[in-house]
NUTIDO-691533 format. One record per residue (C-alpha): residue in three letters; x, z, y; residue number from 1. Coordinates in pm, whole numbers. Example, Ala and Ser with C-alpha at 12.3 -4.5 7.8 and 13.67 -1.06 7.14 Angstrom:
<recs>
REC,r,c1,c3,c2,k
REC,ALA,1230,780,-450,1 .
REC,SER,1367,714,-106,2 .
</recs>
This chain:
<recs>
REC,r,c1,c3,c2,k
REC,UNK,19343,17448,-3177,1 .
REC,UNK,19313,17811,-3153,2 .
REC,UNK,18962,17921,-2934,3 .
REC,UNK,18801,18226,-2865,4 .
REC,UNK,18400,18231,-2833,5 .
REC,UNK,18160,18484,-2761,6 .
REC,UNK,17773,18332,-2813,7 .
REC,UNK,17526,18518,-2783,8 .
REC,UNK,17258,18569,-3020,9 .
REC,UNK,16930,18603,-2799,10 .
REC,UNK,16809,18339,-2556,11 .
REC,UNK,16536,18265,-2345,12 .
REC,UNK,16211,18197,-2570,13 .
REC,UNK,15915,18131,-2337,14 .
REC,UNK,15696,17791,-2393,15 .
REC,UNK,15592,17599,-2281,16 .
REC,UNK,15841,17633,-1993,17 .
REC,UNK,16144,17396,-1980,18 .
REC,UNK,16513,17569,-2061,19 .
REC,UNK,16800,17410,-1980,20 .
REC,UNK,17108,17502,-2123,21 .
REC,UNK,17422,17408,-1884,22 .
REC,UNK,17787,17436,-1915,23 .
REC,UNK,18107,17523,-1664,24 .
REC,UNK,18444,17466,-1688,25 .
REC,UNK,18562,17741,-1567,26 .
REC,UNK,18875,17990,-1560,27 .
REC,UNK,18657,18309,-1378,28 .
REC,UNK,18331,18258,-1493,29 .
REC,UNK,18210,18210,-1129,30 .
REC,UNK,18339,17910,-1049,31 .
REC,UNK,18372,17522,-1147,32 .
REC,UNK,18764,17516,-1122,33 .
REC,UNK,18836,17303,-1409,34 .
REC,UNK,18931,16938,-1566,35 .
REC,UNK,18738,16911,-1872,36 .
REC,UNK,18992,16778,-2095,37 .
REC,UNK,19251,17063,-1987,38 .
REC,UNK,18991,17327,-1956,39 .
REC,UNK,19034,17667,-2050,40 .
REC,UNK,18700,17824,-2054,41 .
REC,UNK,18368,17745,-2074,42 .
REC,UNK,18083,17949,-1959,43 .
REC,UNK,17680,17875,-2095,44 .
REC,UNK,17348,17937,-1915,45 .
REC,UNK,17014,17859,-2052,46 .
REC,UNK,16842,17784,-1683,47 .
REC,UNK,16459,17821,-1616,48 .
REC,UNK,16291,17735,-1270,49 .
REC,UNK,16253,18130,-1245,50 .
REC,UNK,16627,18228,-1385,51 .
REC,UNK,16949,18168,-1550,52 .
REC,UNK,17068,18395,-1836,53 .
REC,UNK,17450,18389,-1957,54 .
REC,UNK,17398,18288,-2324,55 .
REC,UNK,17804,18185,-2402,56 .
REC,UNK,18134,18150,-2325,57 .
REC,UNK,18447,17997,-2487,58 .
REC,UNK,18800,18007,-2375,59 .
REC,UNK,19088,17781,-2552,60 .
REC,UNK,19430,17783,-2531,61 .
REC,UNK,19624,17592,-2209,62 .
REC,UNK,19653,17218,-2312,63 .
REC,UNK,19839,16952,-2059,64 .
REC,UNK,19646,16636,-1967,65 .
REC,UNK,19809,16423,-2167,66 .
REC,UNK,19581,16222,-2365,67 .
REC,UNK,19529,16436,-2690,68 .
REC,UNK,19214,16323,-2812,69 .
REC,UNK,19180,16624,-3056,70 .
REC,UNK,19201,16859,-2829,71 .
REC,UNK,18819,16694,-2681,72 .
REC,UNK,18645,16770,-3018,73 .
REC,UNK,18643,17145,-2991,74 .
REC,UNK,18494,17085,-2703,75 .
REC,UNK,18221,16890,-2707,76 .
REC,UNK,18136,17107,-3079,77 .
REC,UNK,18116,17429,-2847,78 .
REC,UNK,17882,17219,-2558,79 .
REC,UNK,17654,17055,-2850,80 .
REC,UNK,17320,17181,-2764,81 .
REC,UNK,17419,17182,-2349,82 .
REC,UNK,17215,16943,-2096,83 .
REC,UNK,17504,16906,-1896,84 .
REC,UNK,17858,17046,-1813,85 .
REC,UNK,17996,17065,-1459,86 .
REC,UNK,18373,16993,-1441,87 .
REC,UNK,18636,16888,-1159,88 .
REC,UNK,18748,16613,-1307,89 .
REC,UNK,18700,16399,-1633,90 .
REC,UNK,18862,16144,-1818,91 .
REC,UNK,18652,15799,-1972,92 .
REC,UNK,18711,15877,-2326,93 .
REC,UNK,18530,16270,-2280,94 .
REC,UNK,18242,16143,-2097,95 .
REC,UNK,18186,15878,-2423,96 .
REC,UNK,18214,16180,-2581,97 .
REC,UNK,18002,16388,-2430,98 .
REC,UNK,17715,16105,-2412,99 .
REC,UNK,17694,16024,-2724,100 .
REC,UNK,17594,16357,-2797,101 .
REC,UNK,17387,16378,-2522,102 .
REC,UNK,17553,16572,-2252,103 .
REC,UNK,17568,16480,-1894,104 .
REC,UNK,17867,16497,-1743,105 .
REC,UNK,17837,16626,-1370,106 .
REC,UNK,18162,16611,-1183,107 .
REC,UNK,18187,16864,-850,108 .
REC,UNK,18367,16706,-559,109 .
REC,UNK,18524,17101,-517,110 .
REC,UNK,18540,17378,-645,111 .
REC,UNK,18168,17530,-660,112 .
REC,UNK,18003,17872,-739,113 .
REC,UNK,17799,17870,-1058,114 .
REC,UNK,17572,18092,-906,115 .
REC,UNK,17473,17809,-638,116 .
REC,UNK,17495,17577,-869,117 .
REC,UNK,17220,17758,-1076,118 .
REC,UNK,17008,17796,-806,119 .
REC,UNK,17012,17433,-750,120 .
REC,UNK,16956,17331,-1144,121 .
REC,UNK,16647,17604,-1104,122 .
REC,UNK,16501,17418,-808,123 .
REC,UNK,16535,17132,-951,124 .
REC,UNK,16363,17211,-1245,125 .
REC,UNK,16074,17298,-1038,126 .
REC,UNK,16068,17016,-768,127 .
REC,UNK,16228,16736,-956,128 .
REC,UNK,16398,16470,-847,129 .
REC,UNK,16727,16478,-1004,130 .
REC,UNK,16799,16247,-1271,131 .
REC,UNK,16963,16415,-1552,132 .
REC,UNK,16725,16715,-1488,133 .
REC,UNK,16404,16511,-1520,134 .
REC,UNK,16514,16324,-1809,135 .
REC,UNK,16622,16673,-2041,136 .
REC,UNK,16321,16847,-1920,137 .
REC,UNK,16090,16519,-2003,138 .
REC,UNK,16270,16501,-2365,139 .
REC,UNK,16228,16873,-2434,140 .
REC,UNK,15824,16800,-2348,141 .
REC,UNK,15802,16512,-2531,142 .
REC,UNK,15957,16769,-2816,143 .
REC,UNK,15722,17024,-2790,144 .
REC,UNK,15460,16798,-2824,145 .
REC,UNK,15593,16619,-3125,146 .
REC,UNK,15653,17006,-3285,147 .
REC,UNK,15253,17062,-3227,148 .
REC,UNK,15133,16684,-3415,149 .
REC,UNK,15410,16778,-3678,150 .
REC,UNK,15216,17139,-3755,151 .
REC,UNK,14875,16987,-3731,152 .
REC,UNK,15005,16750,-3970,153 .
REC,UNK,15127,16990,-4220,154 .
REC,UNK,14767,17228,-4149,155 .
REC,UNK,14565,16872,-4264,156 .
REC,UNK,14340,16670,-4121,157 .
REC,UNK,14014,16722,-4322,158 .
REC,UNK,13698,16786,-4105,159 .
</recs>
C-alpha cells in the first residue's frame, strides 16, 4: 500500500492541561467526507479546551470497499496515538481494530466541518460530559500522575 504522510514534528506541550489528539477522514482537510476503510486522507489535531493545532496528515491511494483487511493496518498504524477518528461510515472488523488500540471510533450522521467539530471536542474538554472525551482526558491524568510517583521513585525516598 503506497501512502503519503506529512507529521509534523512539534506539538502542543503544556501540562498539566489535557491534549487530545483526533483524527478525520477526510478528502479536503475541512471536512468528514469519508468511509474509514476506503478513506483517502487523514487529517490530525492535537485539541486543547483553548485550541486545536494541525499536527498530521496522511493520504493513501483509492481502495474499493471490498473487504481487504490489509488495507485497515496502515491505517490504524498512522491513527496509533489518536483519541478518536471521525468517519462516515465504518465497517465491524475496523472498529475491533481501532479499539483494541484504543481509538474511538465516532461516526458523523453527514458530512461535518472539522472546524465545528473542533470546537465541539474543545468544549467538551472543558465542560465534560461526553463519554469518550472524559474517559481519554481521565486516562491522560491518571498518566501524569503515575509519570510524577515514577520520578519521585527514581529521586528516592530517604528523609
Amino acid at each position: 500500500m503506497s501512502a503519503r504522510r506529512l507529521q509534523l514534528v512539534w506539538s502542543i506541550k503544556q501540562e498539566p492541561e489535557a491534549v487530545l489528539r483526533v483524527a478525520f477522514a477526510s478528502t479536503d482537510r475541512s471536512r468528514v467526507n469519508q468511509h474509514f476503510g476506503a478513506a483517502e486522507g487523514f487529517v490530525v489535531f492535537d485539541v486543547t479546551p483553548q485550541q486545536a493545532t494541525l499536527v498530521g496528515v496522511a493520504e493513501f491511494a483509492e481502495e474499493a470497499m471490498d473487504g481487504n483487511e490489509d488495507k485497515l493496518t496502515a491505517k490504524v498504524d498512522f491513527l496509533a496515538g489518536c483519541a478518536a477518528v471521525y468517519v462516515m461510515a465504518i465497517g465491524a472488523s475496523a472498529i475491533k481494530k481501532l479499539m483494541a488500540k484504543g481509538i474511538q471510533p465516532i461516526r458523523v450522521a453527514e458530512v461535518d466541518a472539522i472546524d465545528e467539530l473542533l470546537a465541539e471536542i474543545s468544549k467538551a474538554m472543558d465542560a465534560g460530559g461526553v463519554a469518550w472525551i472524559d474517559r481519554a482526558v481521565g486516562a491522560q491524568g491518571k498518566a501524569r500522575s503515575d509519570d510524577r510517583f515514577a520520578a519521585m521513585a527514581e529521586e528516592g525516598w530517604d528523609g
